[in-house]
N, C-alpha and C positions, 0 to 999 in steps of 0.2 A: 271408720273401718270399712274396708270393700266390702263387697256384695261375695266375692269369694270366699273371701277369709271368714268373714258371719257363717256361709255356708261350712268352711272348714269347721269352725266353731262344733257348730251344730252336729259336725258329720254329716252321713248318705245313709239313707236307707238300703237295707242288702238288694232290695229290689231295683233301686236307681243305680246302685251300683252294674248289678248283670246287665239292665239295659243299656249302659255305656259300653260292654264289652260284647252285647250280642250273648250273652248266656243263658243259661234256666237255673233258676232257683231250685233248690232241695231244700225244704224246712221251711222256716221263718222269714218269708221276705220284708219284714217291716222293722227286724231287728238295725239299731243302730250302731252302725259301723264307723269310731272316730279315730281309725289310725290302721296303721300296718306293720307288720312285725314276724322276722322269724320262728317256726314252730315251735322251740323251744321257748322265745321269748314273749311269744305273743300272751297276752291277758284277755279277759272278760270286755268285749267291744272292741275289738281288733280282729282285723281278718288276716290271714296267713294261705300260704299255697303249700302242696304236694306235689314232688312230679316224680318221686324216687323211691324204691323200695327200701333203700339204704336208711332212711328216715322213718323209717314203721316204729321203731321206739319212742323216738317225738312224736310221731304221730297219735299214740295212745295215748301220751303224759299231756300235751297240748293245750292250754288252755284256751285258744285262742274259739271268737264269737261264730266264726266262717271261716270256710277253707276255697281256696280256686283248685279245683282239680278235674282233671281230665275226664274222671270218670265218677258214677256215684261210690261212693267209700260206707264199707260196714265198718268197720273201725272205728269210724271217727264220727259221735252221734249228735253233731252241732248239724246246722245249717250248711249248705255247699252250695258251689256255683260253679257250675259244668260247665267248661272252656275250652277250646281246642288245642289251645297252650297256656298252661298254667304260667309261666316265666314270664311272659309276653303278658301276659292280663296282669299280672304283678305289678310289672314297667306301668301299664296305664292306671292302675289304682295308686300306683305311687307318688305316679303326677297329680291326683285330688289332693291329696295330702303336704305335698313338698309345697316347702315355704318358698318365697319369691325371692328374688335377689334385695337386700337392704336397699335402699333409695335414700343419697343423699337428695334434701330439696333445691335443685336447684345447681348453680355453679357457685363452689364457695368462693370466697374472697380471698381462701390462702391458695389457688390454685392459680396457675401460671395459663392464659391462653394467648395467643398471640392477636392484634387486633385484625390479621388482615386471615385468622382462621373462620370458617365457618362452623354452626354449631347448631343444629336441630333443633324442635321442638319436647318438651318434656324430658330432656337429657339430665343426669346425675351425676357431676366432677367431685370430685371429693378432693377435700386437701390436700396437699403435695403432688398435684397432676401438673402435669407439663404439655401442653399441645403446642406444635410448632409454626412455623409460617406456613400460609395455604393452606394449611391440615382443614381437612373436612368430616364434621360428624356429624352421623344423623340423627334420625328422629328418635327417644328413648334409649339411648345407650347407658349405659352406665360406664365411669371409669374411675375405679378403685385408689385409692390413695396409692401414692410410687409411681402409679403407671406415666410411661414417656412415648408421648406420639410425636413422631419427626414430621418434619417437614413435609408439606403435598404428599400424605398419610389421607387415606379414606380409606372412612368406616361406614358401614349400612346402617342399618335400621335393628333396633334390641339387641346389638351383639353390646357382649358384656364381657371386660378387660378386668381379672381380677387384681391384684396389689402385687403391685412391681412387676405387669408386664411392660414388657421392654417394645416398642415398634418403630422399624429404623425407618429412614427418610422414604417416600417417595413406593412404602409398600400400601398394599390393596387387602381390603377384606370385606366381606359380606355380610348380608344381614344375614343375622339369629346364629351369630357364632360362638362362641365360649372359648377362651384362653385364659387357664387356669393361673396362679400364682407363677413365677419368676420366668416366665417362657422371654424368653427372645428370638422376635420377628426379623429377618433381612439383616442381621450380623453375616459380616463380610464370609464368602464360601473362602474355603479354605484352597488357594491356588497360588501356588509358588512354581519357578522354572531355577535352576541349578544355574549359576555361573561360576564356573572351576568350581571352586567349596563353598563359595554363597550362595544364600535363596533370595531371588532376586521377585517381590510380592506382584500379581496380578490383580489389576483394577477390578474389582468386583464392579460392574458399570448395571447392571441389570437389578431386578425387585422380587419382593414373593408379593404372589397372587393366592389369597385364601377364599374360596366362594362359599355360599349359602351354606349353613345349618353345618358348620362344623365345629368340633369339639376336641381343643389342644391340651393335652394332660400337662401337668406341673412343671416346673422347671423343664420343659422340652427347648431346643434350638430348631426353629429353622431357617436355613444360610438363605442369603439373594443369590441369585444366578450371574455369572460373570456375566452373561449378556443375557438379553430377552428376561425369562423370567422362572422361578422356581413356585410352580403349579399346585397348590393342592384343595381340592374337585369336590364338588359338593358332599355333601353330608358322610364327609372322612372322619372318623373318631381316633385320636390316639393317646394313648396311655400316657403318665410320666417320664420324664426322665428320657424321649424320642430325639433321636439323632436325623435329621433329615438333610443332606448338604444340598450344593447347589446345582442351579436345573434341574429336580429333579422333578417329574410329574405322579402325582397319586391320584387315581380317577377314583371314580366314586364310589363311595358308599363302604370304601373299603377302611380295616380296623387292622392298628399294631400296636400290638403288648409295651410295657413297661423294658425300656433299657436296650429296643432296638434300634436300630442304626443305619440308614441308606447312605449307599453312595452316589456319590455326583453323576447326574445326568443319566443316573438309573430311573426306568419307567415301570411305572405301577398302576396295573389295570384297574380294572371295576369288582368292588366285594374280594378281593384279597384279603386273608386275614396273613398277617404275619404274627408271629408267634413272641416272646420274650428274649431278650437279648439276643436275636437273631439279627447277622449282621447279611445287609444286600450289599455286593462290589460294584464300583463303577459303570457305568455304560450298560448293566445288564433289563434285560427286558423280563418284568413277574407278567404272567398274561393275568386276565379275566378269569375270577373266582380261584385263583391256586392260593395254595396254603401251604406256610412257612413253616413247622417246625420250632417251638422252643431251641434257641441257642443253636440254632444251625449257622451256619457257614455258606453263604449261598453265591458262587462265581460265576453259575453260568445263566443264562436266560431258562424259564422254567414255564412251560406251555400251558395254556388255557386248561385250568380247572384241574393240574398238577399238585400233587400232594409229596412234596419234599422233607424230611429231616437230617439231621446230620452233619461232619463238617469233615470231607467238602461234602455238601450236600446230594443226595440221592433217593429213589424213592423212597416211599417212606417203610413202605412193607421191606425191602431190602435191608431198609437201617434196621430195623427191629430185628431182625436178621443176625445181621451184623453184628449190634451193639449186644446181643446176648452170645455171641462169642465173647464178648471183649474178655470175660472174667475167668473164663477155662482155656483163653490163651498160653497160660503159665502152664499148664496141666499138659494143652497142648503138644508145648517145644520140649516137654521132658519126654513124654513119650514116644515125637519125632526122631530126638536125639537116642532113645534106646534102641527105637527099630533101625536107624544108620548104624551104631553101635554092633547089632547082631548082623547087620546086614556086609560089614566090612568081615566080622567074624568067618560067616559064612562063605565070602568069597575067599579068603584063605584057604578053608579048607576044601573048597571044590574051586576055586580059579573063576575068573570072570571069563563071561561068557561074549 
């Protein structure tokens, strides 16, 4: 067993704890803390956070050993640990706790590697893997049962391809990335041209490029680039179920929800969050830190630190606007049509003017 895991074993003192997040203890800093868990579910040796008033009913019922919260709490007569962000101190106590990824030993014998692939040190292939010619992987990777690495395919260092990702020839990825279950890598972008009434298909000739520390939600696609390459920039996080077509770039550090969907050759700044099923149009430019909107519609380019919703998309205080017309529109057009009504009355009897 590691030295971590013994540790996990054991748990953290509340004390060793705050000292990882830079915090101050309230109460018992020697109490041992072997897990983490929401307020409601937390038990006896679990520590849990606050950061909402909405939660004051959990918060009294709670069983939990410690709380992360912002501030000191009379409510709640456990031990605490004062954090400048509860949510955020949560993420890093979650990480003592979370288990590792499984580790096949080794390369099995029922996995497929090609002789003239490269292959790291301490790496984990699991059964029914596939690496292609030239494919190159690094040091500590893991690769999940199903997963297909194509041809002159390079991977970094501890990124980990969950079961049945897909990586098409000739694409790039970086160390410490994560690609969840049935995602496929560098499938052909979608480009056709009309001849009279056939679609006459475009060579996808181009790759995707995935760098450092990013994390592909579930079954996501992302397309190659007809030419050059479809970009997406360090430490990008995206949901399941991500539609990303071809050329497109996503710079860093930016996040999209479940079920959304870019188009080709569309460009995506840095810390963007795009919202759920929110769909980007081709060729459009998201600048630097703007935010999508839930299920918006978005066709035009959307400037540096823009807050859009809606479809087609527009400010977002405008939508809110808007969208709480939608429902008194009916109400609306009836009493438009009464005052046209009086209003044709009235010129009858005195004549237009």
């Amino acid at each position: 067993m590691s030295g971590k895991v013994e540790q996990e074993a054991l748990g953290f003192t509340l004390k060793e704890i705050a000292e990882r997040l830079a915090g101050e203890v309230i109460g018992d800093g020697e109490i041992r803390i072997n897990g983490i868990n929401s307020l409601a579910d937390a038990t006896e040796g679990e520590i849990s956070f606050f950061t909402s008033p909405r939660y004051k009913d959990q918060l009294i019922q709670t069983k939990a050993s410690a709380l992360l919260v912002p501030r000191r709490l009379d409510l709640f007569s456990g031990s605490q640990v004062i954090v400048s962000n509860p949510a955020l101190a949560y993420a890093r106590v979650a990480e003592l706790f979370a288990l590792p990824p499984a580790r096949y030993p080794g390369i099995s014998d029922r996995a497929f590697v090609q002789q003239s692939a490269s292959v790291g040190n301490n790496v984990s292939v699991y059964p029914s893997v596939y690496v292609g010619d030239r494919a190159e992987i690094g040091d500590e990777v893991i690769l999940f049962p199903g997963v297909f690495v194509g041809d002159r395919v390079r991977i970094g260092k501890r990124t980990v391809l969950s079961p049945n990702v897909t990586v098409m020839h000739d694409c790039i990825i970086g160390n410490d990335v994560v690609i969840h279950a049935g995602c496929v890598i560098g499938a052909d972008g979608f480009g056709f041209v009309r001849d009279g009434g056939a679609n006459v298909k475009i060579p996808q000739l181009g790759f995707v490029q995935i760098d450092d520390q990013v994390e592909i939600g579930a079954n996501s696609c992302i397309d190659r680039a007809a030419f050059g390459k479809t970009w997406i920039r360090s430490g990008v996080k995206t949901d399941n179920l991500v539609q990303i077509a071809h050329n497109v770039v996503i710079g860093e550090d930016t996040v999209i929800v479940a079920q959304a969907a870019v188009g080709g050759s569309a460009r995506i700044g840095k810390q963007v969050v795009i919202g759920g099923q929110a769909a980007v149009s081709d060729h459009v430019e998201i600048s630097d830190r703007a935010m999508i909107g839930s299920q918006s519609g978005v066709p035009k380019s959307v400037p540096r630190g823009g807050v859009v919703s809606g479809t087609p998309a527009m400010a977002h205080r405008l939508w809110l606007k808007t969208s709480s017309l939608i429902t008194r529109l009916p109400d609306l057009v009836d009493r438009l049509r009464d005052l046209e009504k009086r209003l044709a009355e009235l010129e009858k009897v005195f004549g237009k003017r």
